[in-house]
N, C-alpha and C positions, 0 to 999 in steps of 0.2 A: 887716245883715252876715251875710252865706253861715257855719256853721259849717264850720271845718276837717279835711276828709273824710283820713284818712287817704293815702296812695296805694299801692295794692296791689303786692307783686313779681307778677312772669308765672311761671306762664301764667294767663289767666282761666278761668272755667268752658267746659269742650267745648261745654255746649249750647247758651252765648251765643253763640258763634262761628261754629259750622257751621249756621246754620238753610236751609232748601231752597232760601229767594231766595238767600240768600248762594251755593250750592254753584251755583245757574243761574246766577247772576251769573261765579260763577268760571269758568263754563267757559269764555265770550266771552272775561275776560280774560284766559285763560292763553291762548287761540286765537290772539287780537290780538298778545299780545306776543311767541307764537311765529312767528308769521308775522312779524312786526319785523325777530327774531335774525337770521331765513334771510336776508331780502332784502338786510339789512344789507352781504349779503357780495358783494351784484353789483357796490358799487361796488369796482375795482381799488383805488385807494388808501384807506384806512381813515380817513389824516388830515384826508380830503375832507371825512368825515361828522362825524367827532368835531371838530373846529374851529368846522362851520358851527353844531351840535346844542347843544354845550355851551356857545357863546357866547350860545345863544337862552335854554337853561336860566339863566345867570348873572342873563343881562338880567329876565329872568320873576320867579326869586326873587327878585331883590333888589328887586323893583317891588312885592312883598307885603311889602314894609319899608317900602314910600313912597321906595324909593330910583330916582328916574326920569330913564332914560336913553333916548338911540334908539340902533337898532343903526348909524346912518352914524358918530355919535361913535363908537361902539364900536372900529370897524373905523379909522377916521383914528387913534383912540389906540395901538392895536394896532399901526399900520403907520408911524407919527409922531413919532420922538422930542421931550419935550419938558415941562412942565409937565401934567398934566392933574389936573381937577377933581377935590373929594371922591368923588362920588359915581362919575366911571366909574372912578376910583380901586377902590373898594367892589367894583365889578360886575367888573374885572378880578382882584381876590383870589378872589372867590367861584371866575371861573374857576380860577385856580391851583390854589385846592384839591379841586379836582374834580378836573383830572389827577393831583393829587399821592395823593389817595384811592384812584384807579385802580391807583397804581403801585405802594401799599401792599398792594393787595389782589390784582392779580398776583403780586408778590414774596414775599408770607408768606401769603396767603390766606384771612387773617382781621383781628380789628383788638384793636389794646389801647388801656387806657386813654390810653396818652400819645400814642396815634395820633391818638384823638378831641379829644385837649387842644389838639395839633398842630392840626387841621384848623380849629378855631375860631379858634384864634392868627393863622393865613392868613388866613381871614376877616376879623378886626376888627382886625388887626395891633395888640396886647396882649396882654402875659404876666397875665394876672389868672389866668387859668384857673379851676377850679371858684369855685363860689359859697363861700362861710366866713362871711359877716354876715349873721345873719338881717335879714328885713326885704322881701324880694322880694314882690310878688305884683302880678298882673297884673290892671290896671281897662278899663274901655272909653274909649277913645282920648275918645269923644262926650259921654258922660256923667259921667266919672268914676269909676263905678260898679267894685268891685271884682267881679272876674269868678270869679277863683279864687287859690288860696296853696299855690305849689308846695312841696315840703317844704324846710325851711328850715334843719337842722343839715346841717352837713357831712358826719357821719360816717353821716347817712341815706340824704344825695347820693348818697355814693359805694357805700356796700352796693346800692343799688338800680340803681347803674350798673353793677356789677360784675353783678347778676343782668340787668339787660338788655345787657350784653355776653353774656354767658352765652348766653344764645338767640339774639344776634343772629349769633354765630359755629357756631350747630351747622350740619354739613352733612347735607342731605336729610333736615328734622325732618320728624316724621310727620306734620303738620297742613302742609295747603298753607304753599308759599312767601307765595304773593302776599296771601292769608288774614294769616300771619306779618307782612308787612311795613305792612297797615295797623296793626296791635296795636304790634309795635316803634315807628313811628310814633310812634302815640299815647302811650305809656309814655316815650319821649325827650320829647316836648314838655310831658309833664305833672313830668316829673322837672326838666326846665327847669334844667339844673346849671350855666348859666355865668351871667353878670349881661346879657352881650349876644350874639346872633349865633345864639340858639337854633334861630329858624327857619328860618335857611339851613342851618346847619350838619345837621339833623334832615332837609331836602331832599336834601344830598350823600349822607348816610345811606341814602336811599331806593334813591340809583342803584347806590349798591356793595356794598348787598344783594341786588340782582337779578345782581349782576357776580358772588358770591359764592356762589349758588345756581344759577349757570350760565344765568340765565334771559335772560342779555346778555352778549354777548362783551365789547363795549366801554362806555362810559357815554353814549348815545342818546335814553335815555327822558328828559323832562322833562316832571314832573309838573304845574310849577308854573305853564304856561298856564292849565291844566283848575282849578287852585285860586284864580289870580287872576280868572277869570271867575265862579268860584261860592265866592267868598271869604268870604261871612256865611255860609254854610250853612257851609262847613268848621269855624270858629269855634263858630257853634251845636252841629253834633253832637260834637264835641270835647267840649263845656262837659258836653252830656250825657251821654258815660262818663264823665266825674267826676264829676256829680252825682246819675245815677242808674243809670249800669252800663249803658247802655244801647248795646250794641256794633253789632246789627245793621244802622243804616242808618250808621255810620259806616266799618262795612266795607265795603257796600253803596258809599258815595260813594269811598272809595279803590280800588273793583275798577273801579268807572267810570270812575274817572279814569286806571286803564291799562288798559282799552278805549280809550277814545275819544284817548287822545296816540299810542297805539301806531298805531291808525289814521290819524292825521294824520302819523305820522311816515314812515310807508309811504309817505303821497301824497308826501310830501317826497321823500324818496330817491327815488323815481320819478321823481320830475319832476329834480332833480338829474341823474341817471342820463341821463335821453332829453335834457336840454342836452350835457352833457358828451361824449353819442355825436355830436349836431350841431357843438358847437364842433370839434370832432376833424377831422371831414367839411371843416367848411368852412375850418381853418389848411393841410388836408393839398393841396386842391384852391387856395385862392386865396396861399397863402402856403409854398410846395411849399421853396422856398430854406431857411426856418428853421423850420418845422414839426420840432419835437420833443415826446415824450406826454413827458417831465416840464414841460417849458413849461407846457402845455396843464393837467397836475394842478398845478400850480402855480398856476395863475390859481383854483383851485377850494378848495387849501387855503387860500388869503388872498385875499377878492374883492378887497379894495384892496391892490392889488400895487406891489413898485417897483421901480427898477433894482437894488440893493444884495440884495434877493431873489432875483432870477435871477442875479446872479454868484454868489451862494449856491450856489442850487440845482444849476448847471450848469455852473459854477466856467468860466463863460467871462467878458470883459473886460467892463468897462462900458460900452464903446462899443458893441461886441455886443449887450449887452442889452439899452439903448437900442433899438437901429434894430429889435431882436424884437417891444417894444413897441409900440411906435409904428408897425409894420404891421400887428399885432394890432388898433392902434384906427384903421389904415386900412382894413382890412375889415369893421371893424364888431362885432369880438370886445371890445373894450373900450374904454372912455370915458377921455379922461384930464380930473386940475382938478391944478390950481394950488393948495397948501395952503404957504404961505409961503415956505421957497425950496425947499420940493420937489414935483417932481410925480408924482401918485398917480394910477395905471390901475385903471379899477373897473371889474369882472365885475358890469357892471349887472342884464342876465336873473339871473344869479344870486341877486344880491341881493333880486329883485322875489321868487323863491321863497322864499327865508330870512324876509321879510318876510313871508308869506303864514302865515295859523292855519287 
């Protein structure tokens, strides 16, 4: 049995933090995800990105829970009223409180505790809120083996939340953001303060800390590809800041991982972007009668579209929106299916990119 290592308030020692790989490593990532911010802004509509991006972060996270969904359910639940499952149940709160996070953190610019209680609440839809019974500690799913024992009175949860509130809201701290946001990170998940939803909710965290420190306009980055492909190693060097203070390669694996999403993310909006110019081209040329650019953004904030959406968007009749459709998937803009008695038009190219890592 592991003795019970304390758990430190922030900040750690400077020289664990900044060593030379780290500061090389930062520069790629701040490069990557500056480059992210700018391009973000070629697409016209913003709801284009933020719909497609955070639907994929929802799906990502909740998949490092063992919560396994695809994004075609995703999107039929989304665009379907009706009964749906536990689990894309899960993966659409995760959504919600992603935008709800965003909207906190434009609106007041920082976050409190009952923000953060909030956010988990969306999550796991229960009031338990913070942890109050000892007894928590986290084993290996495969062996049983306890891993580690996050601190367990209440009144330590919360001083220690209050001190990681404390940093996670200063603006322009002297120590890199992105440096900052591995440490926050790791000090949320080691605090561990609710009984469920730690990890997702400590994922939303990530993104409206970068929103917070202006290093994103909107919430885009999704970490939690790059973690579910190298998900033991995450876990290993986690275990080892708490068991041996060992921050460098665990910085090191969180400045990679906003390298390397920030760069996938770029290819995405690109390639979004170069469809988007061709759909445009080809409703404006073969469908010249009902070519309208919110139609057209329309089909890109919800690939699985329907009639009831474009009388929305463009508050014309259903019959209208109908015949808009259905020339749309006579020229080959969009597919329609049969989903019990409605029928759903899918921005299939679209899809195949949203799909794509």
């Amino acid at each position: 049995m592991h003795p019970i290592k304390k758990l430190e308030k922030l900040p750690p020692k400077r020289e664990e933090i900044e060593t030379l790989e780290i500061l090389r490593q930062l520069s790629k990532s701040s490069t990557a995800l500056g480059e992210l911010k700018g391009i973000a802004k070629i697409i016209p509509n913003q709801a284009m990105l933020i719909n497609a991006v955070v639907l994929q972060e929802a799906k990502d996270s909740s998949e490092i829970e063992n919560i396994i969904t695809t994004q075609d359910e995703l999107y039929k639940a989304l665009s379907i009223s009706g009964n749906q499952s536990l689990q894309i149940k899960e993966v659409i709160n995760y959504r919600k409180a992603i935008f709800s996070g965003a909207e906190i953190i434009h609106n007041q610019g920082f976050l409190r505790l009952r923000d953060l209680v909030e956010l988990q609440k969306t999550i796991i839809e229960n009031n338990a809120g913070i942890r109050s019974m000892a007894g928590t500690v986290l084993k290996n799913d495969k062996t049983g083996e306890l891993v580690y024992t996050p601190p367990q009175e209440k009144e330590e949860i919360l001083d220690l939340l209050s001190n990681f509130l404390d940093h996670f809201n200063i603006k322009e701290p002297d120590l890199s953001p992105l440096i900052n946001l591995a440490i926050l990170h790791y000090q949320f998940e080691s605090i561990h303060p609710f009984y469920d939803g730690n990890g997702r909710t400590g994922r939303i965290l990530n993104i409206l800390y970068l929103i917070i420190n202006n290093l994103l306009d909107i919430p885009i980055l999704y970490l939690s590809s790059y973690i579910n492909e190298n998900k033991s190693e995450y876990y290993k060097l986690l275990n080892r800041v708490n068991k041996e203070d060992e921050w460098e390669n665990w910085i090191l694996y969180m400045l990679k991982a906003v390298e390397i999403t920030s760069n996938r993310t770029v290819e995405k909006i690109n390639s979004i972007k170069i469809l988007l110019d061709k759909t445009i081209i080809k409703a404006q040329e073969k469908a010249t009668k009902i070519y309208r650019k919110e139609l057209i953004e329309l089909l890109f904030e919800h690939p699985y579209s329907k009639i009831e959406f474009v009388v929305s968007k463009l508050g014309v009749e259903r019959k209208a929106a109908s015949r808009y459709l259905k020339q749309l998937e006579e020229i080959g803009v969009l597919k329609s299916q049969k989903i019990g008695r409605e029928t759903i038009y899918i921005n299939t190219e679209l899809i195949e990119i949203l799909k794509r890592n």
